[in-house]
C-alpha positions in Angstrom: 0.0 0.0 0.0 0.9 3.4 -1.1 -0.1 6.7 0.4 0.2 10.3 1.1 -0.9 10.3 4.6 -0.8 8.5 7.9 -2.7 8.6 11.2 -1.0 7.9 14.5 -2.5 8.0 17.5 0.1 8.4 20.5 0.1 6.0 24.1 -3.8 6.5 24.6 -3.6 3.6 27.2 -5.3 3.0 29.9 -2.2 4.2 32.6 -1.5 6.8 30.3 -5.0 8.6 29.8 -6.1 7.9 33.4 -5.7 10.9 34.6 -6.1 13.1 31.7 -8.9 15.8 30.7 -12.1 15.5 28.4 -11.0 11.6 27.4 -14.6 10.8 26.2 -14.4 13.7 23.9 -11.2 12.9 22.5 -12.2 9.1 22.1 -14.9 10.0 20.2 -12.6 12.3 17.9 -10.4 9.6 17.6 -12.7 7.1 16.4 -13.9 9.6 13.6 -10.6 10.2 12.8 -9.8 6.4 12.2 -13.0 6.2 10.3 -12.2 8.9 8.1 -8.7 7.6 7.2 -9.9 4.5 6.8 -12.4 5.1 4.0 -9.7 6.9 2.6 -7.2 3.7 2.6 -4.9 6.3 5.0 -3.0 3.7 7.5 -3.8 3.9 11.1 -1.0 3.3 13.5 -1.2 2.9 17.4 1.8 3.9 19.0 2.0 1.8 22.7 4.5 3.2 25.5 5.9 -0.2 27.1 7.4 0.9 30.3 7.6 -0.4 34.1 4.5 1.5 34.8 2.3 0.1 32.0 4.5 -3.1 30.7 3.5 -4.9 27.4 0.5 -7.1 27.6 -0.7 -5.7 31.0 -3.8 -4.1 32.0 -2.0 -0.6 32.1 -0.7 -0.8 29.0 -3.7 -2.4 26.6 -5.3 0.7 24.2 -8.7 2.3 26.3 -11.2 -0.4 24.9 -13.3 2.4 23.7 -11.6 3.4 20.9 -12.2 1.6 17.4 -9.0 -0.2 16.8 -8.8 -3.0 14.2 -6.5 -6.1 13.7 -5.4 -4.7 10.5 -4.1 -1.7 11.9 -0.4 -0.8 12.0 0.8 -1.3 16.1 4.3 0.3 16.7 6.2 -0.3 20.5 8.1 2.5 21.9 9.9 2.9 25.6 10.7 6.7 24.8 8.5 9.7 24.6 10.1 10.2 20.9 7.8 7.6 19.3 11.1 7.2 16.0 13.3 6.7 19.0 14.9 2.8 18.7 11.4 1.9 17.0 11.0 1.1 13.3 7.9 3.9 12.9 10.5 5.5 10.4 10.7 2.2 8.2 7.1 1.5 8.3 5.9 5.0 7.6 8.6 4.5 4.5 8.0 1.4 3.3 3.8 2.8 3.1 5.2 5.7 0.9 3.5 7.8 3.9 5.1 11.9 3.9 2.2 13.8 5.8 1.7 12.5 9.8 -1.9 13.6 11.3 -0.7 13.5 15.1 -3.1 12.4 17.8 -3.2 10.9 21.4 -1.8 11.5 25.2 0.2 13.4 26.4 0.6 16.7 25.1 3.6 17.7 26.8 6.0 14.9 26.5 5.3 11.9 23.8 2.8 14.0 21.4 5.2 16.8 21.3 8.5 15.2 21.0 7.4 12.7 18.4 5.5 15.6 16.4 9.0 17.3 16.3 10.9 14.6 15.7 8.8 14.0 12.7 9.6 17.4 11.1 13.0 16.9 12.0 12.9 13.6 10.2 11.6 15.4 6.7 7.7 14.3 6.9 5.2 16.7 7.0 3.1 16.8 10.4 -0.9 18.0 11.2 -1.1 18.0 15.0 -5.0 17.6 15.8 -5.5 20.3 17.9 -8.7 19.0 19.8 -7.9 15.1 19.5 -4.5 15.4 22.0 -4.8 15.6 26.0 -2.9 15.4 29.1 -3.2 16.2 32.9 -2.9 18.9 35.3 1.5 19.0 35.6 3.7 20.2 38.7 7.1 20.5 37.5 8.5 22.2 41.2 7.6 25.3 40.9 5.9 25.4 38.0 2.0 24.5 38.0 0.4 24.1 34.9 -3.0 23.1 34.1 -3.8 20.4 31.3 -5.7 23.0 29.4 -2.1 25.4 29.5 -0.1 22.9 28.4 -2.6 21.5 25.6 -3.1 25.0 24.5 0.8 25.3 24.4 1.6 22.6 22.3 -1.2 23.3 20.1 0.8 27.3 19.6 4.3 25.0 19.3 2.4 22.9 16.6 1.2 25.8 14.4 3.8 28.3 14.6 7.1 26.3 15.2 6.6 24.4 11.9 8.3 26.5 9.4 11.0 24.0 8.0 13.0 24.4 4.4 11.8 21.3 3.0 8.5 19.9 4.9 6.0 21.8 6.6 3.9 21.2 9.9 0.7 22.6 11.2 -2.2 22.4 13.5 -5.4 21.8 13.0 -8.9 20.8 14.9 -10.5 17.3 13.9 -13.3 18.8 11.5 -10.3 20.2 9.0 -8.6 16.8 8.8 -10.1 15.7 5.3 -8.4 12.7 4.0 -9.7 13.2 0.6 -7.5 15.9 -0.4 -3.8 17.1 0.8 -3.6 18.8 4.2 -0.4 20.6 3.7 
C-alpha cells in the first residue's frame, strides 16, 4: 500500500490517559478520525508506551477499549517519549510511501510533542489535531500548569514552530482533517 498520509495516535492507554482531561471527547474524535482515514485507505498506527509503569501485555498498557481499533491496523512499540526513537515507525511510515503525519493521542507535553518534532526533523510533513491530544494537570516544582495550558501550548508549538525548508507542519482541529485531499 501506497499513500500520502498516515494517522498515529500516541500511548492513549489506559495508565496513560487515566488521569487526563475530556477523554470521552477525545475518544470520540479519535474514532472519527480512524474512520475517516480508513475510508480513505490512510494507514492507522497505534503507537503503545511499554514501560515499568504500564508493561507490554498488561492491564496498564492495553489501548482504552473504547476506541475503534482493528486487527489490520499498523501497532508500533516504543519505551521513549520520541515515538522514532529505537522503534521502526520511520521504516514503516517509508515502506507505506506515507510523507504527511496527522498526530493524535496522550500526552501533550511529553510523547505528542516530541514525536511531532521529531517527525519534522525527520523530513515528513506533520498535522497536530488540535482537539484530538490531552494530558493532565502538571507540577514541575515550581511550576503549576494546568492540562488546558499545556494543551493549549503545544497546540501554539504545533502551528507556529513548523516553518521548515523542506517539509512543513501545522495544526489543526479534527473537522479540518479531510483525507480526501492534501492537508499541507
Amino acid at each position: 500500500m501506497t499513500c500520502e498520509s498516515a494517522l498515529i495516535i500516541i500511548d492513549f492507554q489506559n495508565a496513560v490517559v487515566r488521569d487526563c482531561v475530556d477523554v470521552p471527547a477525545i475518544i470520540e474524535r479519535l474514532n472519527l478520525l480512524t474512520g475517516r482515514a480508513r475510508e480513505h485507505q490512510v494507514p492507522v498506527i497505534w503507537v503503545q508506551d511499554d514501560d515499568e509503569g504500564h508493561s507490554k501485555g498488561s492491564d496498564a498498557w492495553r489501548l482504552d477499549k473504547r476506541l475503534d481499533v482493528r486487527e489490520d491496523d499498523i501497532f508500533s512499540d516504543k519505551r521513549y517519549g520520541d515515538a522514532f526513537a529505537e522503534t521502526s515507525l520511520q521504516r514503516t511510515l517509508e515502506s507505506l510511501g506515507a510523507t504527511t503525519l496527522v498526530i493524535a493521542g496522550a500526552q501533550s507535553a511529553a510523547c505528542i510533542r516530541c514525536t511531532w518534532h521529531s517527525a519534522l526533523l525527520r523530513g515528513f510533513n506533520t498535522v497536530l489535531v488540535t482537539d484530538a491530544h490531552t494530558t493532565e494537570d502538571m507540577n514541575y516544582g515550581e511550576y503549576e500548569l494546568s492540562a488546558k495550558q499545556i494543551i493549549d501550548f503545544t497546540n501554539l508549538y504545533a502551528q507556529y514552530g513548523s516553518e521548515w525548508p523542506a517539509n512543513r507542519g501545522t495544526a489543526l482541529p479534527t473537522d479540518s482533517i479531510d483525507f480526501a485531499k492534501p492537508l499541507l
